[in-house]
LOKE-902875 format. One record per residue (C-alpha): residue in one letter; x, y, z. Coordinates in Angstrom, 3 decimals, always signed. Last residue first. Example, Ala and Ser with C-alpha at 12.3 -4.5 7.8 and 13.67 -1.06 7.14 Angstrom:
<sites>
(s; (+13.670; -1.060; +7.140))
(a; (+12.300; -4.500; +7.800))
</sites>
This chain:
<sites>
(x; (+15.033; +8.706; +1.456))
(x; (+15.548; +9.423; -2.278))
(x; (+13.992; +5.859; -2.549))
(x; (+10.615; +6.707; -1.026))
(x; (+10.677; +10.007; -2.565))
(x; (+10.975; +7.746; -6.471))
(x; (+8.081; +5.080; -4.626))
(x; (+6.105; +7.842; -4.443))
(x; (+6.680; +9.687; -7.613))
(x; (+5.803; +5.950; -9.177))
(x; (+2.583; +5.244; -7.150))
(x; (+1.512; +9.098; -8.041))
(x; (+1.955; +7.892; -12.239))
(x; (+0.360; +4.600; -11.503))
(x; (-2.771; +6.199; -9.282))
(x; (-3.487; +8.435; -13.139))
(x; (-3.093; +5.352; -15.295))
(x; (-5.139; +3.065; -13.392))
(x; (-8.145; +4.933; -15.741))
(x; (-6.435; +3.119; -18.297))
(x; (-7.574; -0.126; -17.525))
(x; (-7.952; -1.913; -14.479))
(x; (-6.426; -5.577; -15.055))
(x; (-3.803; -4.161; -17.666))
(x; (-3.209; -1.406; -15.192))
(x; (-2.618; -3.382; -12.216))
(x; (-0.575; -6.187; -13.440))
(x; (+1.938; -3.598; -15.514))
(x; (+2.228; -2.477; -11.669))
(x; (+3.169; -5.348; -10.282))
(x; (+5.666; -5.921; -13.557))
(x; (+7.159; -2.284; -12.249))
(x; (+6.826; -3.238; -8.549))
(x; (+9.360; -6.018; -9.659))
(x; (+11.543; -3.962; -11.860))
(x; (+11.835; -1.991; -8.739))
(x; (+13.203; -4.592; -6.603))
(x; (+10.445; -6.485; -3.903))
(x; (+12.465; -6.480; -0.343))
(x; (+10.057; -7.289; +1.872))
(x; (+10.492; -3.144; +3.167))
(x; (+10.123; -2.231; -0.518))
(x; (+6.485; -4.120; -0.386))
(x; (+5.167; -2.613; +2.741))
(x; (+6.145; +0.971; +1.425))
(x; (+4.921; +0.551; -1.664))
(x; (+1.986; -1.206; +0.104))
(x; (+1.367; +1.844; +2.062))
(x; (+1.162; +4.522; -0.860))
(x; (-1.172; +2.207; -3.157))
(x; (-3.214; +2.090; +0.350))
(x; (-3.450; +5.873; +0.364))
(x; (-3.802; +6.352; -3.240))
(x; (-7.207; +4.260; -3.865))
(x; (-7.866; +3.552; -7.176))
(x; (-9.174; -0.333; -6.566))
(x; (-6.689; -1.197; -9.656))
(x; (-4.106; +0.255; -7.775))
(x; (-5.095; -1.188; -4.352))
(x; (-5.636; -4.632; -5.912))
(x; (-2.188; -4.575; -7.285))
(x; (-0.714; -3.582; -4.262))
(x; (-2.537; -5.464; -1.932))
(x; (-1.247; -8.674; -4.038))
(x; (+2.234; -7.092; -3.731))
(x; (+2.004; -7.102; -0.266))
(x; (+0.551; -10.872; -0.057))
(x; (+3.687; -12.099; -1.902))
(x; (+6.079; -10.327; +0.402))
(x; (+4.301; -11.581; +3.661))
(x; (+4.711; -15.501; +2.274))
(x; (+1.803; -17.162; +1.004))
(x; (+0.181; -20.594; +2.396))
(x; (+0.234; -18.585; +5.487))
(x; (+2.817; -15.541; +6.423))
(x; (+0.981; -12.890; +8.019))
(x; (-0.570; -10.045; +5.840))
(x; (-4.166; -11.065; +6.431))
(x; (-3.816; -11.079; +10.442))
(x; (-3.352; -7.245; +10.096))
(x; (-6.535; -6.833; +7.734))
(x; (-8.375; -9.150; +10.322))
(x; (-7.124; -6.976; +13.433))
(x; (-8.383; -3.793; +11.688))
(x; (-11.493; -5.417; +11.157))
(x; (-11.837; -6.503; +14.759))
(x; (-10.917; -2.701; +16.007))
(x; (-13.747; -1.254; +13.642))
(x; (-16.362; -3.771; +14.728))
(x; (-15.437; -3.501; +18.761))
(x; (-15.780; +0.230; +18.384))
(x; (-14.054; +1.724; +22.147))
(x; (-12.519; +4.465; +20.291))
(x; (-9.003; +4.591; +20.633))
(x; (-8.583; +2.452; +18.000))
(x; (-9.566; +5.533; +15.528))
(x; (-7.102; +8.083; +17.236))
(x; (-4.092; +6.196; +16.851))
(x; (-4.924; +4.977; +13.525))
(x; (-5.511; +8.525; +12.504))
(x; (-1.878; +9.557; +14.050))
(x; (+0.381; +6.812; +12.591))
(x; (-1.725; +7.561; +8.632))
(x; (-0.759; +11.036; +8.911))
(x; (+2.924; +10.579; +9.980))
(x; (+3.031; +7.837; +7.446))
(x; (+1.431; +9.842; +4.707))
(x; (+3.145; +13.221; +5.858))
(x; (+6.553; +11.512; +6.089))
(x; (+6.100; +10.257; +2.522))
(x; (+4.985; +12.949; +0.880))
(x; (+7.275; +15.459; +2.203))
(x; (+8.487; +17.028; -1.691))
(x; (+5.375; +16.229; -3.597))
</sites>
């Protein structure tokens, strides 16, 4: 695992980049409607992060588990709370969660080491 966090945001920094570049008015608006989604509303930033976080786990996709780790340390959710989000996700998804929770956890362990 060793870089994985610097490679996913170094990764992710350079693709988004290159992707709103590109004059694509539908691409462009839906990134600007998943940004406006994660502003404080009815629900604060932190509770909308660990929403995307259980419906990225239970979704199975490793890149956005990855980034709302990251989104959810910096709002300050404790580790016993990503653990209870993550409890969330695999009793909503199953056991094939299982596999996303075990690279969610050596994540969030190189995110801490950091």
């Amino acid at each position: 695992m060793g870089n994985r966090v610097e490679e996913f945001q170094s990764f992710r920094k350079k693709m988004n980049e290159r992707i709103l570049s590109v004059d694509n008015r539908a691409i462009k608006r839906f990134f600007g409607v998943d940004t406006l989604t994660y502003e404080p509303g009815s629900l604060d930033e932190k509770t909308k992060e660990m929403l995307g976080l259980v419906a990225s786990m239970v979704l199975r996709c490793d890149d956005c588990v990855s980034y709302h780790i990251m989104q959810c340390k910096e709002k300050g959710v404790t580790e016993d709370e990503l653990f209870e989000i993550f409890s969330v996700a695999l009793t909503v998804g199953g056991s094939i969660v299982i596999p996303h929770l075990r690279r969610a956890v050596a994540f969030l362990d190189e995110l801490n080491q950091k």
